[in-house]
Each structure stands twice: as structure tokens, then as C-alpha cells.
N, C-alpha and C positions, 0 to 999 in steps of 0.2 A: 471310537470311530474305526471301520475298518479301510484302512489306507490300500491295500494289498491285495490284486486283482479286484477291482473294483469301480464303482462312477466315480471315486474322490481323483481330485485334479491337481496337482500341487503347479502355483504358476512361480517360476522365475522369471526377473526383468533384468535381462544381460542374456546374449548367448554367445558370449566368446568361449577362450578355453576354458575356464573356470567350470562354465554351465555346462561343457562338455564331459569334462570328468565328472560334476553331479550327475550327469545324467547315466553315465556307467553305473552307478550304485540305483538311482530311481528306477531302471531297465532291471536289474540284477532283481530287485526286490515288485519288479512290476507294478509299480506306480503310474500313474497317467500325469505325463509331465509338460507343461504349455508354456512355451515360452515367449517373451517378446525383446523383439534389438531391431534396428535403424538397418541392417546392413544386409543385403542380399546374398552376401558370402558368408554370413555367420556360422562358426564352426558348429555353432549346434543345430542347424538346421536340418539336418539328415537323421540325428539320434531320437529329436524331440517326438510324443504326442500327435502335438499341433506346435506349427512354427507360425509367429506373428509377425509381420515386418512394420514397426512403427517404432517412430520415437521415443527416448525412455522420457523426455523431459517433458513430454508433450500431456496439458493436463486431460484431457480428454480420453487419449491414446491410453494413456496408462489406469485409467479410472475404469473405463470398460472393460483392459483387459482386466484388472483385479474382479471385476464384476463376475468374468466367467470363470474362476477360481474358488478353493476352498481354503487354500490356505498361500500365500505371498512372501516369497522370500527375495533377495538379490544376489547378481553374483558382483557388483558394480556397484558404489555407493554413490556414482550422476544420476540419481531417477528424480521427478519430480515429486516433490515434499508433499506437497499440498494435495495433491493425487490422495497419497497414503495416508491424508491425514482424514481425510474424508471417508475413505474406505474403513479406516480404524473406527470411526465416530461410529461406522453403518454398522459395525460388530463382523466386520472383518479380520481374520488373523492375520497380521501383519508383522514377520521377525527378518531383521530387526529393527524395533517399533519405528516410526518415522521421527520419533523424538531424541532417540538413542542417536541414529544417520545424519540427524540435523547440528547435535554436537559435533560428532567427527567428521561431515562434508566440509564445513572451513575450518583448514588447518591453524586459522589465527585462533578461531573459537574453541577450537580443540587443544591447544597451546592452553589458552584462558583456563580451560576446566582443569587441568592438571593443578595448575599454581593455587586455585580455589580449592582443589580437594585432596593439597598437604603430598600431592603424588609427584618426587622427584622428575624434575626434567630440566633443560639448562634454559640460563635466563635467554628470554622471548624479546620481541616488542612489534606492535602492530600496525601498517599503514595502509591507506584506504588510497592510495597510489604512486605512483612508484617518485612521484614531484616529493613527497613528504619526507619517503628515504633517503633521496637525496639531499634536500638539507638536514636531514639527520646525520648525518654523513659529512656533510660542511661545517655545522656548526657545535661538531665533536661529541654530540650526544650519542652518536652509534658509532663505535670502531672498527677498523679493515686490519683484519680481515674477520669472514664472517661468512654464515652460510642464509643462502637465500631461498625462499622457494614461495612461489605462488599460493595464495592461500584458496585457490580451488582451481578442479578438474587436471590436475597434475598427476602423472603417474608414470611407474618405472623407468625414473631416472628423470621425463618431463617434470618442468615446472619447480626445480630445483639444480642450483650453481651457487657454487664456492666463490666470493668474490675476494678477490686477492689485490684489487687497485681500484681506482676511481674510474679510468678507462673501464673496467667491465661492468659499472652500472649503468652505462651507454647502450649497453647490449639487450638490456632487458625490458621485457614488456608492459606495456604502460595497464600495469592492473592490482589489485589490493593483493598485499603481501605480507609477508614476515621475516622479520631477520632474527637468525638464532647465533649464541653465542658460538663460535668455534668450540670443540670440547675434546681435549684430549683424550683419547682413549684405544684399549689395546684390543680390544675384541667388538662388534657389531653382534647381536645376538636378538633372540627371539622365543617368546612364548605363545603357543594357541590356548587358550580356554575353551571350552566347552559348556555350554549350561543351558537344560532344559528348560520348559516352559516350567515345572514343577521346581523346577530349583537345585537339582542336581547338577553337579558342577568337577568338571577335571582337565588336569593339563596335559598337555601333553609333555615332553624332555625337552630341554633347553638345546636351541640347535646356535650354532654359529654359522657367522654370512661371512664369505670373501667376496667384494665388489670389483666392477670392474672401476680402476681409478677414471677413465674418460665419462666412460657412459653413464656412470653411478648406478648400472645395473647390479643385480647377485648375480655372481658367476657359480659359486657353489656354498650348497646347503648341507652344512656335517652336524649329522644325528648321531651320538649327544655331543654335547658341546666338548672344546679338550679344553676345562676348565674345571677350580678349584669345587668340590662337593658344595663346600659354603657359598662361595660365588652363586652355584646354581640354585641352593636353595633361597637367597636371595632372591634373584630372578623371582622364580615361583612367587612367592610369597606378592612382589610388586604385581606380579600380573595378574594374579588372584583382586587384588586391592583395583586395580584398573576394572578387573572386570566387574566388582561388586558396585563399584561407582558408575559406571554407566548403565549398570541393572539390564544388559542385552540378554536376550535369547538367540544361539545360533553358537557361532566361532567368532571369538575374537584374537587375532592375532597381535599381540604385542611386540613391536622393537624397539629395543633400547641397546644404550653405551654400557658396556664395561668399563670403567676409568682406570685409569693408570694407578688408581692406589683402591682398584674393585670397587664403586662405587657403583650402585647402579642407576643411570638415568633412560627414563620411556622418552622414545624419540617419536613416535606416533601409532596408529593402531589401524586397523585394517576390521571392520564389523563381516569379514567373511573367511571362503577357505582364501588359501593366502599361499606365496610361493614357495614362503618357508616351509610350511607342512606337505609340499608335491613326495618328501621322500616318503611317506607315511603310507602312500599306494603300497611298495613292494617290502616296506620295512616294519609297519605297526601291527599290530594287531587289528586294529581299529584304522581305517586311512581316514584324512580327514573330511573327506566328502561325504563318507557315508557315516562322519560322527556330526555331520550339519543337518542332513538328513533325519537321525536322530531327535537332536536337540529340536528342530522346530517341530516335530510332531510328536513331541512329548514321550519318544520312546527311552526305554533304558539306554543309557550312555553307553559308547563299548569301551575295552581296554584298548589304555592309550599309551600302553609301554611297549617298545621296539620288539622285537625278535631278534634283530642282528644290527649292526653297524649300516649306516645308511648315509649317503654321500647324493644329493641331487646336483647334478649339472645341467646350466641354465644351454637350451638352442636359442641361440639370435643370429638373425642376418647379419651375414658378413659384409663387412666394409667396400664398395664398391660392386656391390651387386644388387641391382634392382629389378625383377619383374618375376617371371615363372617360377618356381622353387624347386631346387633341387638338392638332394640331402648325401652329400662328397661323402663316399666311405662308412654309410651308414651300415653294409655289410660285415665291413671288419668292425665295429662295435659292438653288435651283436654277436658274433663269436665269439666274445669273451664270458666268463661263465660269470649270474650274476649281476649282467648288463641290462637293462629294459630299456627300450625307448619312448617317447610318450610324442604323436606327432600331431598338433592341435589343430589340423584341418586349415590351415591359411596359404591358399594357395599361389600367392603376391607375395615375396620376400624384398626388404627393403634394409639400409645397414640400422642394426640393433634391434628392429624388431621381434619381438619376443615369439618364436615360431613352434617349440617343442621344448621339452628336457629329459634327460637321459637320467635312472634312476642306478647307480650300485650298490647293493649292499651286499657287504662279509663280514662272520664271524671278528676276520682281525680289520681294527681300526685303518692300522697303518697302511694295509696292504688296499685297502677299498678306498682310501686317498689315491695311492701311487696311481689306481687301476681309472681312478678319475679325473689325475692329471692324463692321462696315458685317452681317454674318452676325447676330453678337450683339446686335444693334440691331434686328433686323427679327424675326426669329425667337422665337416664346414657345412656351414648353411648358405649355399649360391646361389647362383641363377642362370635358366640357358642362354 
């Protein structure tokens, strides 16, 4: 099929920032790209084709719009199921398939599949509301502390807390969940996969995550990991293994635990581009939006090996500042040599919301650190 200047239409269902950076690569390669999202501020709204405004879960919404499409990808795994599953029946291409997204949209189900398919992760257990944890919790079959998280529509950082007393299951929302074991460990780290419709398949380098300890956001994403050879080919090997078990097409992003004596355990997975891979814009050969690109339209995968040292630094709204958006010192960052900023169109800042991120990469490791503390120092995300 020829994709490239032409009637084919490729639809994504999501137009936050994710669908904004695919859309930099869909533009680049002149693709016609139609998007649909709920929100009349959508960052992709301006870059897209055609812009939709409708519900992702909405089954109707989402059925028509695959209707007017050639090929259905996501950048958002909340869409409605049943949509895609219909559209799939009707010999719609659909990555990644609705069967692959129906695994990984509940995190308890997604938990499940690991433990079934011999793929390290730490021990789980499942409750259908939040009454059930709590006498789990009472009658000492679940121990505190322990980490919690909603077992759908959760995301950076939502829908997941560390409970540390009995007082803090007071705090939480009366809805099906999971409690995972606490897990020691010394690194937070990450694989993307890659794999065509045909079955070619590659990773990208083992990146390491520093969170922020409140928000449980990433605050910065360091390409390649500063972690043992074996360590990383570890990694690899598990997220290779994740990826062949859920037999996706597109990107799949794996995170998992380093443990304390290198152990690796998958903490969950991401069936898209992913924040880990944002440094892959100014550092890969290949970035990962135009290796998603790729993979659902069955093209040759590109090279997924760096070129230099690559340091992503996450923009979120600063703490006590809500409305207009404004970006403190965004001048003196760019000055630096090396520095990219990425600004994803949201023009309401609120504290933590995830607004932009600033990309450095150098030659030397160390120095493309310092230059990234030295980013996150200078730079705030406020409001007028």
C-alpha cells in the first residue's frame, strides 16, 4: 500500500502529547492522519489531518471514527474495547489488536498474565473493592506496607500510593484494585520493543527512571542505563519475553525493578510510545514515534541505537500554580548547547501536570547529567 502522499488515512484515538509527537513523524513522511479525543484543547488538534471531538469510550464514537480510517492505532490504552473488537471482526487493521489492550487495560489482569506466563514480577493480589482490602489488611492476609494502585484508568503517578499505615486506606477510592508486594530495589528501568506486523522485532537501550518521591512521576530519563552490561542484557532478554507473550504490534514499553542483588522484575507495560523513550527524538537514530509509525504499517524497523548520551527531563506544573501557562526561564535553557525543549501544546497548567520535557544529549555521560540537573534548576512551569 502506498501510505505516503496519498488517500491512506491512518486514525489515532488519543490527541494528547503523545499523538502530537506522532504526528511530527506522520507530517514529516506526509501521511493523512485523523485523529479522535474528548477535549477541545487537544494538543493535537492543530497538527492533525482531520481533528475529531468525541469520546474515546464512547461505542459508537469510536466505531465510525475507525470506520473512516485505513488503518487504527492508539496513543491511550482508555478507548472502548468493543468498538475495536468489531471493527477487527470487519477486517480492520487494528495495532495494538483490542485483545493485546484488553490484557494490559486492567492492571490486576495484567498482574495475572505475568504470574501465567512464568514472567518475573513481584507477588500481586486482586480485589474487586476497596471493602475486600481492607479486611485483607485486618485479617493479616495482606501486609503494610505495600504499594497500591487502581486497577484501571490510572496514569502518571494517578491511581497509585504507597500505603504505609491503616489510616491511609481511608484515603482511597472505593474501586477494584491491587496490592503489590513492596520490592526492594536499586534502579527503576525500562525497555521499548518494537515489532512489525511481519514480525520483525528490536529494542531499544535500557534507559533508567529517577521519580519524583511525592508525585510518583519520572523526573528524568538517562539513555543508557549506568548499569552492569549483564544487568542490561537481562532487561532485554525479559522484555523481549513480555513482548512475545503479548504478540502486540506497535511499541511496547516495559518497566521494571532492578533488585538489590540484580534481579529483574516487569512492573507493567505501556502498549505505546512511552515517556521513557521522549529522549529517542534528539538521541536515537530512530525516535520512537516514527519507530510506531513503522511497526503498524509494516515498514522496515529503523536503528534503535543512540548516537550520544541522552538525559530526558520531565516539564510539570509547579506546585501552587493553576491556570494560564507560563514557561520561567525557558530562554536560559535553551542557551545551552545540546538542550531541546518539547512544549506539548496545553495551555492550562495545573501542579504536576505533565506540560513538556526538555531533551540533553552529549557525547560524555556525566556532563549531560550535571547539564540536566542544571535544566531542572532553572526551568519552572507556572502561571500568570
Amino acid at each position: 500500500m502506498n501510505y505516503f502522499s496519498s488517500d491512506f488515512k491512518l486514525g489515532i484515538l488519543g490527541g494528547g502529547h503523545l499523538g502530537k509527537m506522532i504526528l511530527a513523524e506522520t507530517r514529516k513522511f506526509d501521511i493523512q492522519t485523523y485523529i479522535l479525543d474528548p477535549s477541545d484543547e487537544a494538543p493535537c488538534q492543530f497538527g492533525a489531518t482531520k481533528f475529531f471531538k468525541g469520546s474515546l469510550m464512547d461505542y459508537d464514537t469510536v466505531y465510525q471514527f475507525g470506520k473512516s480510517v485505513d488503518v487504527l492505532t492508539i496513543e491511550i490504552e482508555n478507548v472502548n474495547l468493543d468498538a475495536l473488537d468489531t471493527l477487527e471482526a470487519e477486517g480492520k487493521k487494528v495495532f495494538p489488536s483490542p485483545k493485546t489492550l484488553r490484557m494490559i487495560q486492567n492492571k490486576g489482569r495484567q498482574k495475572d498474565f505475568y504470574a501465567e506466563n512464568n514472567i518475573p514480577t513481584s507477588p500481586h493480589q486482586r480485589f474487586s473493592d476497596l471493602n475486600g482490602l481492607k479486611n485483607a489488611v485486618k485479617n493479616g492476609q495482606w501486609e503494610i506496607p505495600f504499594v497500591w494502585k487502581c486497577a484501571q484508568f490510572g496514569y502518571d503517578g494517578n491511581g497509585v500510593k504507597i500505603i504505609r499505615s491503616v489510616q491511609d486506606l481511608t484515603e482511597l477510592p472505593e474501586v477494584e484494585c491491587i496490592a503489590e508486594q513492596m520490592v526492594p530495589f536499586k534502579n527503576e528501568l525500562a525497555v521499548i520493543v518494537s515489532r512489525n506486523v511481519s514480525g520483525e522485532i528490536k529494542t531499544y537501550p535500557v534507559v533508567e527512571m529517577e521519580f519524583h518521591p511525592e508525585a510518583n512521576q519520572v523526573e528524568y530519563v538517562i539513555c543508557p542505563a549506568r548499569i552492569d552490561e549483564k544487568v542490561s542484557e537481562k532487561a532485554r532478554n525479559i522484555a523481549l519475553k513480555v513482548s512475545e507473550a503479548f504478540n502486540h504490534i506497535g511499541l511496547l514499553a516495559v518497566e521494571m525493578f532492578q533488585t538489590e542483588d540484580d534481579q529483574i522484575l516487569v512492573n507493567e507495560v505501556a502498549p505505546r510510545p512511552h515517556n521513557s523513550g521522549h529522549y529517542s527524538i534528539e538521541a536515537s537514530y530512530t525516535s520512537q514515534f516514527e519507530q510506531h509509525i513503522r511497526s503498524i504499517l509494516d515498514l522496515p524497523l529503523g536503528n534503535t541505537d543512540s548516537k550520544v548520551a541522552g538525559i530526558m527531563v520531565n516539564l510539570v506544573g509547579a506546585e501552587g500554580f493553576s491556570g494560564p501557562v507560563v514557561y520561567e526561564n525557558i530562554e536560559k535553557i535553551m542557551a545551552i548547547d545540546g538542550v531541546t525543549p518539547h512544549i506539548y501544546g496545553k495551555r492550562e497548567t495545573r501542579p504536576f501536570r505533565k506540560m513538556g520535557h526538555v531533551t540533553i544529549v552529549n557525547e560524555n555521560m556525566t556532563e549531560a547529567r550535571r547539564i540536566a540537573e542544571e535544566v531542572k534548576n532553572s526551568i519552572r512551569v507556572i502561571s500568570i
